[in-house]
N, C-alpha and C positions, 0 to 999 in steps of 0.2 A: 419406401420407409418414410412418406410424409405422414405418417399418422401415427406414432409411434412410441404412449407415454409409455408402456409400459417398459420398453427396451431403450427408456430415452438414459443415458448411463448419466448417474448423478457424480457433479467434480467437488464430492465431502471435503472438505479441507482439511476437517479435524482430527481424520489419521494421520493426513500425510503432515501435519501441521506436529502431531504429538512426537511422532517420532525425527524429525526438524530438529525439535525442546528435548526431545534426551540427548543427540548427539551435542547439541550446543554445552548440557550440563555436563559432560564428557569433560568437553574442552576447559570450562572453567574447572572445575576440579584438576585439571591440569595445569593451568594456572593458579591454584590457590596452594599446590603440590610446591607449586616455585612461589611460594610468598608475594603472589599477587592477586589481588580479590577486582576483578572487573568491576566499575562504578560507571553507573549510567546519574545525568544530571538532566532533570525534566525540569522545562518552564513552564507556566501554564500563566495565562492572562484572561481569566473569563469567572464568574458565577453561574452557568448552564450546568445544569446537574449532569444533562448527558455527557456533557465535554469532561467533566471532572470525576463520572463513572467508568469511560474512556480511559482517563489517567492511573485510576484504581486500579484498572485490568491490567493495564502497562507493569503498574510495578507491583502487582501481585506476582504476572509471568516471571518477573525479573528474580521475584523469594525462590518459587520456586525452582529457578537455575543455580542460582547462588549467586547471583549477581544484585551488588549494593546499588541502592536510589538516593542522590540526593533532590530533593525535591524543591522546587520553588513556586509555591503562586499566589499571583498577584491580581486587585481588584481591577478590573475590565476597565475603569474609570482615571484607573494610576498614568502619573506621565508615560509616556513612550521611550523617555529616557529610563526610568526605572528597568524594562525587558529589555533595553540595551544594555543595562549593566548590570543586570541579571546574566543575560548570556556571556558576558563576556570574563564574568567575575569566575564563572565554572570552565570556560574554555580555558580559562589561567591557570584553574588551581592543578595542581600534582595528581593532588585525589584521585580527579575524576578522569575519565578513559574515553567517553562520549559524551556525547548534549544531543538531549532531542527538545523539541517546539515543539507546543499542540499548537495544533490550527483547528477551526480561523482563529485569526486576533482580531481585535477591536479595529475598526475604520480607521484610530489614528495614529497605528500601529505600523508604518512602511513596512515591507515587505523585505525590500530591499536593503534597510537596514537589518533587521532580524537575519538576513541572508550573511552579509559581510562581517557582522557581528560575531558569527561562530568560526570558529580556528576549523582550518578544513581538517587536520588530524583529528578531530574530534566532530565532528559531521556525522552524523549515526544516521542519517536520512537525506544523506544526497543535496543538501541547501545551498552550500555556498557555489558561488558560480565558478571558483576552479573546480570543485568537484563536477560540477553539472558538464564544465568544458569537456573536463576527462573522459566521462560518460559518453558525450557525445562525442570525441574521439579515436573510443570505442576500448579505452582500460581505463574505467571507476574501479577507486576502489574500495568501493558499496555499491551495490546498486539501492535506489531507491524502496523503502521495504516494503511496500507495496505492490511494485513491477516485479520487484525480485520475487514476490511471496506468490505471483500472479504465472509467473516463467517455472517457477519450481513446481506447482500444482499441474498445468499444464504438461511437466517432463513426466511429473508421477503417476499420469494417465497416459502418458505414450502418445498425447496430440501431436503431432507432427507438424510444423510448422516452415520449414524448408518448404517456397513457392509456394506459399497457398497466399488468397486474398484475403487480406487478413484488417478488418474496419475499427478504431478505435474512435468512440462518442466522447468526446471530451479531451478538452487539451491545458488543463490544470498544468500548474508547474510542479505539480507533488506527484502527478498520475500522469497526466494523458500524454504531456509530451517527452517527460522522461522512459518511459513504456512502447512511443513510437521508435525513440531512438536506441531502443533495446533491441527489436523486434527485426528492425528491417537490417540488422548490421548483418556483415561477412560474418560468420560464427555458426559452428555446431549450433543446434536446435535453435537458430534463429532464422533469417535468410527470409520475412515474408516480404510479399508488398503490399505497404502500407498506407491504408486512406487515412486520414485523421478527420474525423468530424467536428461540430459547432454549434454555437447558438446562430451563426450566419449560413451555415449548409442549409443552402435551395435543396428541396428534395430527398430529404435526410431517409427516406423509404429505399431509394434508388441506390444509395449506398450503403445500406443494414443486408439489403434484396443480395448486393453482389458478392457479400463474404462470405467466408467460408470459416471463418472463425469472425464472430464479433464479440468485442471487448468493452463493456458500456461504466465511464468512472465519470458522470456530469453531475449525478446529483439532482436528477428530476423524475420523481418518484413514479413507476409504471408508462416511463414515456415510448418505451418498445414492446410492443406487442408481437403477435404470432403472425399477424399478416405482414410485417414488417421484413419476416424473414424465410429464408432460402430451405429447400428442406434439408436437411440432414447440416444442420450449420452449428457451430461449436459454441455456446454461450456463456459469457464469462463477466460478471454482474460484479464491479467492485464498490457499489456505492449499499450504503446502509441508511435510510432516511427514515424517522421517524412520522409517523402519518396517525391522525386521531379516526377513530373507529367508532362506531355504537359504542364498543363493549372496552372502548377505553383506548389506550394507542398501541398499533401496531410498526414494525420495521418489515419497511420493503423497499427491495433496490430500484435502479432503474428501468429494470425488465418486467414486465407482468410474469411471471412464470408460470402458473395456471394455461395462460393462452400460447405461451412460448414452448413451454414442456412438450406439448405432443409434435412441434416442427422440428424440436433441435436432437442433434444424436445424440448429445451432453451437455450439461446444463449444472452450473453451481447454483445450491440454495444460500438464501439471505435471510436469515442468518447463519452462517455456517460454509458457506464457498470461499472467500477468499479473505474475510477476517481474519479467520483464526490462522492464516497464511503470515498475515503482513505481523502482526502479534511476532510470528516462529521467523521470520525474516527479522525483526526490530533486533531481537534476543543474537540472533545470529549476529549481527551487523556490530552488536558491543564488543562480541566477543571477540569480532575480528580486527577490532581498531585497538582494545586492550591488548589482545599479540603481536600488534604493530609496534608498542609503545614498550610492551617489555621484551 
């Protein structure tokens, strides 16, 4: 089965991602039932159109659950103190249920502060480092909506991931390493073992070659290819990167897929594998920190 596009099974997101968005509308109409309406508070620090069409989609999904946006953004350019008391003005207020960050921010924007800035009850994406603690742990309570959106797609295809060798490309603080520390825990549908890759991995071929599921979130557009990989190997592409074309711009993740498709058993497309996951994962993630709170 090394040559195998046509039985190569695609990991769609956007079913399993749809039906995600109705039970979560469920939920909130269950709480709107008890006079509470779920509020999500978005910061955002950038003029990038992608980043702030990004945000669009955020709280467009958010209408369509029933769940309130307050929204904040501010010029790329603004002090760093302003996104600190942006965030922390929403983690204060009553209103609000959750706080999410877009990222990136601007260079002089710490990290760390944005991190310590948000109230962990309200952390809708895993930031602050008690919650990161708890994660690795091994009881968060969110998982990051990305790795979440990443482990639920995964279940909804029946990957199996108990012992298998299992490679993640990238070790971000928002993907790679919260994702490794998901993966490799004691738990139902978890239990792999775990390589984590790099911009420093000598021979980054040697270890795509040896997994049996790889997981690629770094961010460098077509940097795995089909020789890269093992046959019948599980491929799971969470980066989206915008790339210019003849015919104007395209998004592709960090996989070639063309050259990957006919190696891998299953294979998520980009657009549409694991986006439309983290989106049904965000939505989720409100809903559960607004049940916490009432």
């Amino acid at each position: 089965m090394s040559d195998h596009p046509e039985g190569t099974e695609l990991l769609d997101g956007r079913p399993v991602a749809a039906g995600s968005r109705e039970r979560t509308a469920g939920r909130v109409r269950s709480l709107r039932d008890e006079g509470t309406t779920p509020t999500l508070a978005t910061i955002a620090m950038t003029d990038d159109p992608a980043s702030e069409r990004f945000l669009e989609l955020k709280h467009e999904a958010c209408g369509e659950v029933g769940i309130a946006v307050r929204p904040t953004l501010l010029v790329p350019d603004a002090p760093a103190e302003r996104c600190y008391d942006a965030i922390e003005t929403a983690s204060e207020s009553t209103a609000v249920d959750a706080v999410f960050v877009q990222v990136p921010l601007p260079s002089h924007v710490e990290e760390f502060g944005v991190r310590e800035s948000i109230a962990p009850t309200k952390d809708v994406d895993c930031f602050h480092s008690t919650n990161l603690g708890r994660l690795v742990d091994g009881d968060p309570v969110v998982k990051p909506a990305t790795a979440g959106g990443i482990l639920t797609l995964l279940d909804a295809y029946d990957i199996a991931l108990a012992g298998c060798d299992l490679t993640v490309v990238g070790r971000s603080t928002a993907i790679g390493r919260p994702l490794a520390n998901l993966l490799w825990r004691k738990a139902p549908g978890h239990d792999a073992t775990v390589t984590v890759c790099h911009s420093f991995t000598s021979d980054l071929m040697a270890r795509t070659r040896q997994a049996d599921v790889l997981i690629t979130a770094c961010g460098e557009p077509r940097l795995v290819d089909g020789a890269m990989l093992s046959p019948d190997t599980v491929v799971v592409d969470a980066s989206a990167t915008r790339v210019e074309t003849d015919d104007g711009q395209e998004v592709v993740g960090d996989v070639d897929f063309e050259s990957a498709r006919p190696k891998a058993s299953a294979i998520t497309p980009v657009p549409g594998g694991v986006g439309p996951m983290t989106l049904a994962s965000l939505l989720e993630n409100v809903v559960t920190l607004a049940e916490r709170r009432a």
